[in-house]
ZANU-911941 format. One line per field, with one value per residue (C-alpha): residue number from 1; residue in three letters; x, y, z. Coordinates in steps of 0.001 Angstrom, whole numbers, padded with zeros to 6 digits, m for minus. Example, Ala and Ser with C-alpha at 12.3 -4.5 7.8 and 13.67 -1.06 7.14 Angstrom:
<atoms>
n	1_2 .
res	ala_ser .
px	012300_013670 .
py	m004500_m001060 .
pz	007800_007140 .
</atoms>
This chain:
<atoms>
n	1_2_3_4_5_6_7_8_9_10_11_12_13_14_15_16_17_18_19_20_21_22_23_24_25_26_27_28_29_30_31_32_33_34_35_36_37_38_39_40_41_42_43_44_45_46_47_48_49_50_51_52_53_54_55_56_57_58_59_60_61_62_63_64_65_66_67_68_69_70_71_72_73_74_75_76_77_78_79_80_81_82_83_84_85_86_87_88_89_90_91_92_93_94_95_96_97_98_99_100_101_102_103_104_105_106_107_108_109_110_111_112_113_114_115_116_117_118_119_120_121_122_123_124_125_126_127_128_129_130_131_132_133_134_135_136_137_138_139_140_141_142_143_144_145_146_147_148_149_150_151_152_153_154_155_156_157_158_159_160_161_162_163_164_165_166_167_168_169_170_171_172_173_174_175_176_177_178_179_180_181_182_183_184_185_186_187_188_189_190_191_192_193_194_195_196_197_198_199_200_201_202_203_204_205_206_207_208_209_210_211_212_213_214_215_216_217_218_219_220_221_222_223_224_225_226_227_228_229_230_231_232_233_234_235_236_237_238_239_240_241_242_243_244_245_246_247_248_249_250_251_252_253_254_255_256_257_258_259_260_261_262_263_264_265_266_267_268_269_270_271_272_273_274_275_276_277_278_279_280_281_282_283_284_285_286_287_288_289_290_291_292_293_294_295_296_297_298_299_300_301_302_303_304_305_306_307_308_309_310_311_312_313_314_315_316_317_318_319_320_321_322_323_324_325_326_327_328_329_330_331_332_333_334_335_336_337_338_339_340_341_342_343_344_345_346_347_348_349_350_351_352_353_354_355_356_357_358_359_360_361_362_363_364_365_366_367_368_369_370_371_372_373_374_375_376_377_378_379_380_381_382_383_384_385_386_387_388_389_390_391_392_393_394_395_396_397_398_399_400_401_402_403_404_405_406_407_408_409_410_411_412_413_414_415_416_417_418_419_420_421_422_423_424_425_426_427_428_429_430_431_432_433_434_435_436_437_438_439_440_441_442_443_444_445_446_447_448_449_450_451_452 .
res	unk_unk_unk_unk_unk_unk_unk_unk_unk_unk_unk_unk_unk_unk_unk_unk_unk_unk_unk_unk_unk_unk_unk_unk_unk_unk_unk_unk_unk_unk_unk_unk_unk_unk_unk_unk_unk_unk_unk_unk_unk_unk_unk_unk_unk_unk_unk_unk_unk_unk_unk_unk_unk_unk_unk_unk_unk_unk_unk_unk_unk_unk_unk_unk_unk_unk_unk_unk_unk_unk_unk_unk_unk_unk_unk_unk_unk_unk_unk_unk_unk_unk_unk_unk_unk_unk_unk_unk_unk_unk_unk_unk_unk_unk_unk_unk_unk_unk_unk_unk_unk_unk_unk_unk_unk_unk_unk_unk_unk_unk_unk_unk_unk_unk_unk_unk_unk_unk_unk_unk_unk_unk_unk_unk_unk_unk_unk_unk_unk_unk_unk_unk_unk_unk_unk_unk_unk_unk_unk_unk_unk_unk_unk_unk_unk_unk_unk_unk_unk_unk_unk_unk_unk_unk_unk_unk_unk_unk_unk_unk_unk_unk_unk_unk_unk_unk_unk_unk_unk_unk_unk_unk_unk_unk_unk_unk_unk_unk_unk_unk_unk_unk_unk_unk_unk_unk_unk_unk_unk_unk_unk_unk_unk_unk_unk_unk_unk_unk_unk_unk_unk_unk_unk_unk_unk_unk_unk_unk_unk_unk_unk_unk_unk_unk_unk_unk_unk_unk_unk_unk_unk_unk_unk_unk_unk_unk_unk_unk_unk_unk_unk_unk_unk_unk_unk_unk_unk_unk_unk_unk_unk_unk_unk_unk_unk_unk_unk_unk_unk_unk_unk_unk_unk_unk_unk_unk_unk_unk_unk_unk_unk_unk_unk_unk_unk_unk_unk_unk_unk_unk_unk_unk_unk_unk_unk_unk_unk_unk_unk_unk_unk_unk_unk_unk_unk_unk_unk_unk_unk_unk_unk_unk_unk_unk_unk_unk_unk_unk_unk_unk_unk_unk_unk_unk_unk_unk_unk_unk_unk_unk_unk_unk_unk_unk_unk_unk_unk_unk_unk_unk_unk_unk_unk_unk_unk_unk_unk_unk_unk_unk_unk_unk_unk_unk_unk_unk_unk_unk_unk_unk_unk_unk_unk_unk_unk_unk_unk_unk_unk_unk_unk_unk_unk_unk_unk_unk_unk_unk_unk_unk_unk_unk_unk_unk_unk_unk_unk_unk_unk_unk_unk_unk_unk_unk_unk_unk_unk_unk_unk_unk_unk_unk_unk_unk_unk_unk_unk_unk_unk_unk_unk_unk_unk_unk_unk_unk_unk_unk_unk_unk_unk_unk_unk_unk_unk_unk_unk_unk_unk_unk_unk_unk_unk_unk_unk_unk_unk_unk_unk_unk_unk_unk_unk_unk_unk_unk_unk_unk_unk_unk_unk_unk_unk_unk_unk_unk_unk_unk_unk_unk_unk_unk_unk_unk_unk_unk_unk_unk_unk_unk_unk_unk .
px	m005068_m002658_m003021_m003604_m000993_002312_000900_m000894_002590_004622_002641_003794_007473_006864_006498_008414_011831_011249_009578_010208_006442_004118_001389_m001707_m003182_m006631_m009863_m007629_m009060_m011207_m009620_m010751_m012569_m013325_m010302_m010821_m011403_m012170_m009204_m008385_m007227_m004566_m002543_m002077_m001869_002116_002868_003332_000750_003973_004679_002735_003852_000931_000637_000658_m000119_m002709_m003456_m002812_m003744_m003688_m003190_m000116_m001647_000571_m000405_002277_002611_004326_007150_008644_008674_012680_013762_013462_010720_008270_007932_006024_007444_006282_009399_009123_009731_011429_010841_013099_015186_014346_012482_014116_012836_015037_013924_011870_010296_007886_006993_005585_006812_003703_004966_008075_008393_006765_002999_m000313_m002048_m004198_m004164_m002204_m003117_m001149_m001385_001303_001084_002132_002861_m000706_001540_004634_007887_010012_006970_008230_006578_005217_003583_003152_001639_000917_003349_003328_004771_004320_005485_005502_004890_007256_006687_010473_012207_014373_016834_019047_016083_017221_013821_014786_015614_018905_022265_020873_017218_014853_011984_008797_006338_004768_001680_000232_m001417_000431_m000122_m000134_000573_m001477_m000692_m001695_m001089_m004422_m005893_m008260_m007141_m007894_m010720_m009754_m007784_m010643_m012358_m009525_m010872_m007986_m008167_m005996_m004104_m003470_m004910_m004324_m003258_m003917_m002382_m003868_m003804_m000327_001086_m002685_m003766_m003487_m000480_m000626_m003527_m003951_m006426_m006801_m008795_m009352_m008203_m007679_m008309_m006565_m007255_m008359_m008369_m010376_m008908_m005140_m002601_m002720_001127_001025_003964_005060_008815_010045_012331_011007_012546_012951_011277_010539_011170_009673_010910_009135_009367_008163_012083_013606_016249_018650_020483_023682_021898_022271_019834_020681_020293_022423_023237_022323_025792_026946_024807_027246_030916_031416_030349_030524_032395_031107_027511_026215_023702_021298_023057_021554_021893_018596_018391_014552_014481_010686_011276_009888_006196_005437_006603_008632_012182_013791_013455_015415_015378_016195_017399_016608_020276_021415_023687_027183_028528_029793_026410_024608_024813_022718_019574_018462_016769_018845_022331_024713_027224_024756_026810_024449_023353_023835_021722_020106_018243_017056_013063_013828_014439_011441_013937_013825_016462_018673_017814_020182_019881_021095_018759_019243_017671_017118_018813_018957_022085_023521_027144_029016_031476_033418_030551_031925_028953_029727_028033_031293_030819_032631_032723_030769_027919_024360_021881_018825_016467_015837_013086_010693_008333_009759_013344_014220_015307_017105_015916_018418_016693_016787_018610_018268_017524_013616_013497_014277_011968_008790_010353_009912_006257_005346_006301_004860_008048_009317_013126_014395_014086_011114_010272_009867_007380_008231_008348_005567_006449_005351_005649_008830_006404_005046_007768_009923_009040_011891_011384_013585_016083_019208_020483_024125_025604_026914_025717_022696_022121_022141_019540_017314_014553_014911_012578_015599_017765_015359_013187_014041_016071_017278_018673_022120_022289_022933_026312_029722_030370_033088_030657_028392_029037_030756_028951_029259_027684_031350_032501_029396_027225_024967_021865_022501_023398_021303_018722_017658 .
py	019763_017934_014985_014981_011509_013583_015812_013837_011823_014357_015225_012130_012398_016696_015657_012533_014357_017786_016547_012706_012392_010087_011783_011181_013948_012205_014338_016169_017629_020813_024277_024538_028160_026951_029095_032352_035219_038436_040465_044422_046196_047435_044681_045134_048878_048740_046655_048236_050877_053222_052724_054977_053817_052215_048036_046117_042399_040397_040911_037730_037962_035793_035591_035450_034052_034745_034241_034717_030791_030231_032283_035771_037338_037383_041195_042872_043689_040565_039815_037034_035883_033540_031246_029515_025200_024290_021240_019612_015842_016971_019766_022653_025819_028212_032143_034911_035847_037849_039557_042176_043317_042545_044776_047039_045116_042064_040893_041074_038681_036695_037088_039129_039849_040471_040861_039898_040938_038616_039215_038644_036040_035057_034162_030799_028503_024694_022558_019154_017617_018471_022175_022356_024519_025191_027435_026781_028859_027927_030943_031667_034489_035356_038078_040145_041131_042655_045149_044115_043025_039889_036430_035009_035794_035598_035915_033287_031648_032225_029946_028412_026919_024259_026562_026609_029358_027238_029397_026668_027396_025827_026435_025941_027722_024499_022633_018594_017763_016031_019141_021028_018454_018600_022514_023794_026303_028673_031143_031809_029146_027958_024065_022792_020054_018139_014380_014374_011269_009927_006700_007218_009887_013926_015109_018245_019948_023072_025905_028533_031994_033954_037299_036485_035548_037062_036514_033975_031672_032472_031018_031205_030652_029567_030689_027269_027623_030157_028240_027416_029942_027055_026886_024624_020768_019160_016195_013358_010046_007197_005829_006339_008993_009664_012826_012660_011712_013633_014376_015316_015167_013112_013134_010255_009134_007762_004808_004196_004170_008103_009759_013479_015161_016444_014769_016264_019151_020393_018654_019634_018075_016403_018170_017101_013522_013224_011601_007695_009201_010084_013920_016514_015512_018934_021428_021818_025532_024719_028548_029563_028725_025583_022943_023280_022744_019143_017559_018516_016055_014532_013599_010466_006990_005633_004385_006104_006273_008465_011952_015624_015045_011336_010191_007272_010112_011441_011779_008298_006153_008110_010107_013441_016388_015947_017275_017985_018415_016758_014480_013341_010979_012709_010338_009847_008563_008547_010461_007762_009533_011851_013970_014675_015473_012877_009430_006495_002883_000946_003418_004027_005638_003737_004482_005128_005832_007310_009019_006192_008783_011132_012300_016155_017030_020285_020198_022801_025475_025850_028512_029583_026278_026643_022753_021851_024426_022790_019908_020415_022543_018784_016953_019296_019884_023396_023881_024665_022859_020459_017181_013730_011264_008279_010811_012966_016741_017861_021114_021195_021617_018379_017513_014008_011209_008986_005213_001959_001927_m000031_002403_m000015_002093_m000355_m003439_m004915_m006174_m003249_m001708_000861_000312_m003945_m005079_m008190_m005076_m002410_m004841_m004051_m000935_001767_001428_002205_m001237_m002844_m001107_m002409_m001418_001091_002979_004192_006716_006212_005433_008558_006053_004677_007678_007331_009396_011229_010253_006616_007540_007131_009675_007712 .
pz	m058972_m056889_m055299_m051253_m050586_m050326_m048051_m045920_m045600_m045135_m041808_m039709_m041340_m040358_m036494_m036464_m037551_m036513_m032758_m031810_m032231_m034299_m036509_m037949_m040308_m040121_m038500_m035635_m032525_m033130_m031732_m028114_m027114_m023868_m022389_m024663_m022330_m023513_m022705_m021418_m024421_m022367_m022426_m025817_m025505_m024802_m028346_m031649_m030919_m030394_m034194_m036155_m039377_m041171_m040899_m044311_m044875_m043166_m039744_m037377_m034025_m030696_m027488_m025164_m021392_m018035_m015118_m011668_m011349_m014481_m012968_m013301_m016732_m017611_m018354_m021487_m024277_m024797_m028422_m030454_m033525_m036075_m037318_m040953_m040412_m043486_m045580_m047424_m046101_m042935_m041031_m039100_m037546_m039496_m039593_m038074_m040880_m038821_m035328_m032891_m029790_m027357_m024084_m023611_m020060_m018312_m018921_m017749_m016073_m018148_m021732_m023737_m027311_m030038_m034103_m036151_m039976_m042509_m046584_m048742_m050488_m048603_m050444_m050661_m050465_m050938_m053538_m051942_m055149_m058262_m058483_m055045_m052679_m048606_m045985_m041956_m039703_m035869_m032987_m029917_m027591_m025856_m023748_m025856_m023253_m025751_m027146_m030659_m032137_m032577_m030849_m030241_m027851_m024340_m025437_m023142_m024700_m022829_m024328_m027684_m029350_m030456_m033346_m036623_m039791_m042625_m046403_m049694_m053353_m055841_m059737_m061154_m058162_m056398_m053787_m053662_m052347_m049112_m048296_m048767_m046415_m043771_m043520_m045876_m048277_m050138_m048722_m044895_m042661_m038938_m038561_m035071_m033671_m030566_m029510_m028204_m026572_m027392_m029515_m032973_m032892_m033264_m035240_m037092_m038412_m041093_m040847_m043245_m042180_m045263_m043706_m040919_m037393_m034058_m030498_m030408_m033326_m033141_m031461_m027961_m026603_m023056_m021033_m020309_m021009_m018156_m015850_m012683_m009922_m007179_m003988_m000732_m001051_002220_003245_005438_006438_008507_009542_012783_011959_015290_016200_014171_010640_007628_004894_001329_m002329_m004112_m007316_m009478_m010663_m007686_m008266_m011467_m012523_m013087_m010077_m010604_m008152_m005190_m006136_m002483_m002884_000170_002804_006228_009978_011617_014225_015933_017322_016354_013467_013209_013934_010272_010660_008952_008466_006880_004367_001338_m000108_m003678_m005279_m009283_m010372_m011943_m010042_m010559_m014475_m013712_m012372_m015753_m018858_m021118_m020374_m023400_m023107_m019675_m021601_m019844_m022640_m024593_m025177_m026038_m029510_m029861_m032778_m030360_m028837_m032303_m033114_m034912_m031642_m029931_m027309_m029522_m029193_m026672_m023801_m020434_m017049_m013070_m011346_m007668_m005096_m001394_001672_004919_006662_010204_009375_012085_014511_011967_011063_008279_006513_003294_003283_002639_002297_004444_007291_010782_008301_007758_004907_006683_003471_000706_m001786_m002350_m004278_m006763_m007290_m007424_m011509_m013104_m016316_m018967_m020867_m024213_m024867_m028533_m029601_m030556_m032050_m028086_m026848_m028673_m027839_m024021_m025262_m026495_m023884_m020927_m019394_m017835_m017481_m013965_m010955_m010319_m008890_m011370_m009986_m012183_m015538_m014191_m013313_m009653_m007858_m005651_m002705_m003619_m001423_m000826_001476_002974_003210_003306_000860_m000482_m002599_m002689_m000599_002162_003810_002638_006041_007311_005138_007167_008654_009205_011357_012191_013298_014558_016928_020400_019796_017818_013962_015775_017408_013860_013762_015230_019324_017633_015474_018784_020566_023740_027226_029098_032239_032891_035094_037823_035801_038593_036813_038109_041236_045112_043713_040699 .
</atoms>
């Protein structure tokens, strides 16, 4: 029999390089049926039922949940695949070794099952130890846009799991003991893995599934990876914000030495003079498509020189693959007498505020790479736009508030909202006689005249 210390070390290493995530292969977390709903057969009616051939292999079934928040469905046939992680220096997600188209267009609400069938003894197992040998495969439901029964090209990942199928060998036919213990046995079984981000690193645990699985102890994929369609951002704030100001989103880089150009997105006129009271401010309406090409670059552990794929944002610094995306800071600014719509240092315009509470954040998809897209699974991010509070996702219609800000922008004495330069007045008096606009009381204006 082999011995279990290989194996058990090779789980930590398995997540570290594959996922940027520590592991512990200790007791894990036990699969949770608290969500398992007994489903409508017919939203399984519209998979491989229309194939009459007869299925071979062992039958592994699960469930595929969708509900309308998680956004639209992208077009094409919905498949699940199971993709084999290969084990060798490092780990990679490498082939679609099996699948099953689970509707010929959108989903149901709620959950979807599917069955997958797998070889009784699947090829090109890797030997860990001694006579021991494994194969994992990882599951991914995605659109197939191209109706080629299988993923790649334009193909958009809908969601994953954090289920694993799990393939033991071993020569003299009797697992270790503490794999046996672990819940492993020979042939098929699930691994689940729970405890992310948590003390003590990712846990997994086995479970026997020989026969296969069902509903109820298969992977359940969450569709957690279509990119958010946009919406509403509200924006509010406390400030005094005159006729003439300008709200907008801008994007980060302007804080640094590489602006990107034209880092202005959502620029609208205030046009209420209720503002100052605690009330609505404006409404961005953020659309489904990503900012332009030059606002989107890497997206690693803050150093600016980082480039996409820079090994400092590998699984061994903790920043995992690279991800890529825009992020921008809303503000508030009185656009001086040129109304030019831009904000320029130096110039008539004043920084009134800025997003004290989150920032709005584009966040790339995936594309075809599936090591990103559990990537993003792990971390409980969606691609698409969305709102970062600190490095917490919110709903765009969360919404921005506006408070006092020096974003570096000008003169720090005139930063907005200073009681030395707001006492008495408005937030205008703090700028030079030439920046105001002109007296229109010169000429005799009637409103000062006998009738007043």
């Amino acid at each position: 029999m082999s011995r279990p210390g290989p194996w058990l070390s090779l789980c930590p290493a398995l997540l570290l390089l594959l996922f940027g995530v520590g592991s512990d292969c200790g007791g894990g977390g036990a699969l949770d049926d608290d969500d398992t709903t007994t489903s409508d057969d017919d939203d399984d009616d519209d998979d491989d039922d229309d194939d009459t051939t007869e299925q071979k292999g062992i039958p592994m079934s699960g469930e595929l949940r969708w509900q309308p928040t998680d956004g639209v469905v992208p077009a094409g046939a919905v498949r699940v695949g199971l993709w084999r992680l290969q084990i060798g220096d490092g780990i990679g997600i490498v082939s679609e070794d099996y699948g099953v188209q689970v509707s010929k267009e959108g989903l149901s609400g709620g959950a979807n099952v599917f069955t997958v069938y797998v070889d009784d003894v699947p090829e090109g197992l890797g030997l860990i130890e001694e006579d021991t040998s494994v194969g994992l495969w990882a599951a991914f439901a995605y659109a197939d846009g191209d109706g080629d029964g299988s993923f790649g090209g334009s193909d958009v990942v809908i969601g994953t799991s954090d289920i694993w199928f799990a393939f033991l060998a071993d020569a003299d036919g009797e697992l270790f003991e503490d794999f046996a213990d672990a819940g492993a046995g020979l042939g098929w079984n699930t691994v689940v893995l729970s405890n992310f981000g948590g003390e003590g690193g990712v846990q997994m645990e086995f479970q026997s599934t020989p026969t296969g699985t069902n509903s109820n102890n298969g992977p359940e994929i969450r569709s957690r990876l279509i990119p958010t369609a946009g919406g509403n951002v509200p924006l509010t704030t406390d400030l005094e914000v005159p006729d003439g100001s300008k709200v907008a989103a801008w994007h980060m880089s302007v804080f640094g030495q590489n602006p990107v150009d034209a880092p202005q997105m959502f620029t609208q006129a205030v046009e209420n003079d209720s503002t100052g009271i605690g009330g609505a401010l404006a409404q961005w309406v953020v659309g489904g498509a990503p900012p332009p090409a030059g606002h989107i670059g890497p997206l690693g552990d803050g150093d600016d020189d980082d480039s996409a794929g820079d090994d400092d944002d590998s699984a061994g610094s903790g920043g995992g693959p690279a991800l890529s995306g825009a992020r921008y800071v809303a503000a508030a600014w009185w656009d001086g007498l040129d109304q030019d719509g831009g904000f320029g240092p130096g110039t008539c315009d004043l920084l009134l505020g800025a997003g004290t509470n989150r920032t709005l954040f584009y966040l790339s998809p995936p594309g075809p790479d599936l090591e990103l897209a559990y990537f993003m699974f792990l971390r409980d991010v969606r691609p698409g736009w969305q709102l970062l509070e600190g490095q917490t996702p919110r709903l765009l219609a969360a919404g921005i508030s506006l408070g006092e800000a020096d974003l570096g922008g000008g003169d720090d004495d005139d930063s907005a909202g200073d009681d030395d330069d707001s006492a008495g007045g408005s937030v205008l008096d703090q700028l030079p006689g030439e920046c105001l606009p002109g007296d229109d009381d010169d000429s005799g204006d009637d409103d000062d005249s006998a009738g007043s």
